[in-house]
N, C-alpha and C positions, 0 to 999 in steps of 0.2 A: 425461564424461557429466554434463549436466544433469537433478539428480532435485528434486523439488517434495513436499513432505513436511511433514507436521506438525510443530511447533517441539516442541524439549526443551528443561528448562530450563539446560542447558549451552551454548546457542545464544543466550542473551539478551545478552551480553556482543559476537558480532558479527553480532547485530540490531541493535545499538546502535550498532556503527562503521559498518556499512551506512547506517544513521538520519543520524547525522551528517556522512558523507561525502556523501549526497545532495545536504543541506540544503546542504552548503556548495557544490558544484559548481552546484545549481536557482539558489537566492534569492539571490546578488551583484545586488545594484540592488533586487531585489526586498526585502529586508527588511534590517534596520538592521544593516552591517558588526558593531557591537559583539553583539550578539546571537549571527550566527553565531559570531563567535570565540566566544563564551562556553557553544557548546550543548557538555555532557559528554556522554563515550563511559559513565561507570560511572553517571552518575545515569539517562540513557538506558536502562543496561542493568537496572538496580532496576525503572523504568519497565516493559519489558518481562516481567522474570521476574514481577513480581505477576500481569501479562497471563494468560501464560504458565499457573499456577497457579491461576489466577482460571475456565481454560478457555474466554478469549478465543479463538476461531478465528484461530491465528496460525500461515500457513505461511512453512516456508523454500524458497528454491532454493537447492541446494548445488551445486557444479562438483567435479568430480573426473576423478582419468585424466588423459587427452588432453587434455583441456579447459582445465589448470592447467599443459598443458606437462611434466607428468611419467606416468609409471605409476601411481606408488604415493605414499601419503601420505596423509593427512585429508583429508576435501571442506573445501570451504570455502566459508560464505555469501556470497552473492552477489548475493541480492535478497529480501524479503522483503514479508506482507500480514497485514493485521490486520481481521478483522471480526465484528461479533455482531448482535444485535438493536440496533436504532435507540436511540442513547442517550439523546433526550426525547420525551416523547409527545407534540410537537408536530411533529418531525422524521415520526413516523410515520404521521400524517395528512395529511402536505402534501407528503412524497417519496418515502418507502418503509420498508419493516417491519424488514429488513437495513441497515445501515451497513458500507460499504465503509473503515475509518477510516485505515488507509496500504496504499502502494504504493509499494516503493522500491527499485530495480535500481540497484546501480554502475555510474557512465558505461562502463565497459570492456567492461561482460555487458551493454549495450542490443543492441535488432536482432538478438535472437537468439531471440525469443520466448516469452522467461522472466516478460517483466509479463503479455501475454496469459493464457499458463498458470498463474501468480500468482491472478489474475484468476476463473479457469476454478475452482481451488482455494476463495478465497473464495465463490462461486456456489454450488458444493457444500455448504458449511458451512452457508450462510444457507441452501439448500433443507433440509436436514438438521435443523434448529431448527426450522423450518414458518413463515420468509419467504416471502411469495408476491411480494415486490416489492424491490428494493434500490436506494439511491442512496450517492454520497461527496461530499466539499468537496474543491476543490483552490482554490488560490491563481487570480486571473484572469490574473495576468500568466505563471503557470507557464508554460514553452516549450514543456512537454509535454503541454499539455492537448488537442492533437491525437490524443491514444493513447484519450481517453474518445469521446472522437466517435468514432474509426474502431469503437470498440465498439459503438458506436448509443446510445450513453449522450446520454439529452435534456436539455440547459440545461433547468433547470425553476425555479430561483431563484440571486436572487446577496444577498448580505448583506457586513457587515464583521463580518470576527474582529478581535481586537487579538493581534497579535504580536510580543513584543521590545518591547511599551509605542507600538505604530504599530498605526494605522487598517487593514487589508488586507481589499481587495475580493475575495474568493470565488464560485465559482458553485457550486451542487449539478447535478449528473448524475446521471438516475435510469433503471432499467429495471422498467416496470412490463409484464406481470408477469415475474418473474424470469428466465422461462426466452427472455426476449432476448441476456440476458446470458450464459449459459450456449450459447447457439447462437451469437452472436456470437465468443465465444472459442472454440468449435470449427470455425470458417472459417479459411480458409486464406487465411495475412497478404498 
């Protein structure tokens, strides 16, 4: 069973392998070989637990049962979403008042509609705050940036982050107002 549920901070540790298993299966070509090898699972996971304790809107999906191949046993993360209020006030005039800030499914749990509900989870959060609008950044070359369109999330700007000490082209996806978002992820994939 796939459950979707607010993070503890016992779950920062593999929010963290989640984080960097992503990172490393997305950006090959995409960002500088040495970079990925060097992203940690425990600074990742400090990363997260401040999140976490700070009361960033950070949900998990856990698998458990069937789903892991056994009966019984611990769930185990298997994707995860991070969001709050717009990190500068300039992001919030020009894309939206929620920040969608990750999205990260293990290649193994895609197509099973864990980011959707991910997704559906952060929308919640940021209505819950009193966002009336939200947008994220992904990478331009991300492969996966087809999953924000099929959400109806609009190209509304693209800019460079620097990553790993390299230039990378971004776009933001926004829903304004929020509850595109929120119907979009309750459509049937």
């Amino acid at each position: 069973m796939i459950t979707i549920r607010r993070a503890r901070l016992s779950d920062s540790v593999p929010i963290a392998a989640v984080h960097v298993a992503a990172w490393r299966s997305t950006y090959p070509g995409i960002l500088p070989d040495g970079y990925l090898a060097r992203l940690s699972v425990p600074r990742q996971a400090g990363h997260y637990e401040r999140a976490i304790r700070a009361g960033v809107g950070v949900h998990v999906a856990t698998a458990s049962g069937i789903d892991l191949g056994a009966d019984v046993g611990p769930p185990r993360v298997v994707g995860f979403s991070t969001c709050g209020p717009t990190r500068t006030p300039q992001s919030a005039e020009l894309l939206g008042q929620g920040e969608i800030e990750t999205l990260y499914v293990l290649d193994d749990w895609r197509d099973r509609g864990i980011g959707r509900r991910l997704m559906r989870a952060a929308a919640g959060h940021l209505a819950a705050i009193g966002c009336a609008s939200a947008f994220l950044w992904v990478l331009r070359e991300n492969p996966n940036r087809w999953f924000y369109e099929r959400l109806h999330g609009k190209p509304t700007m693209e800019s460079l982050v620097e990553v790993g000490g390299q230039a990378v082209p971004q776009v933001a996806y926004a829903w304004a107002p929020l509850e595109k978002l929120v119907q979009a992820t309750q459509a049937t994939p």
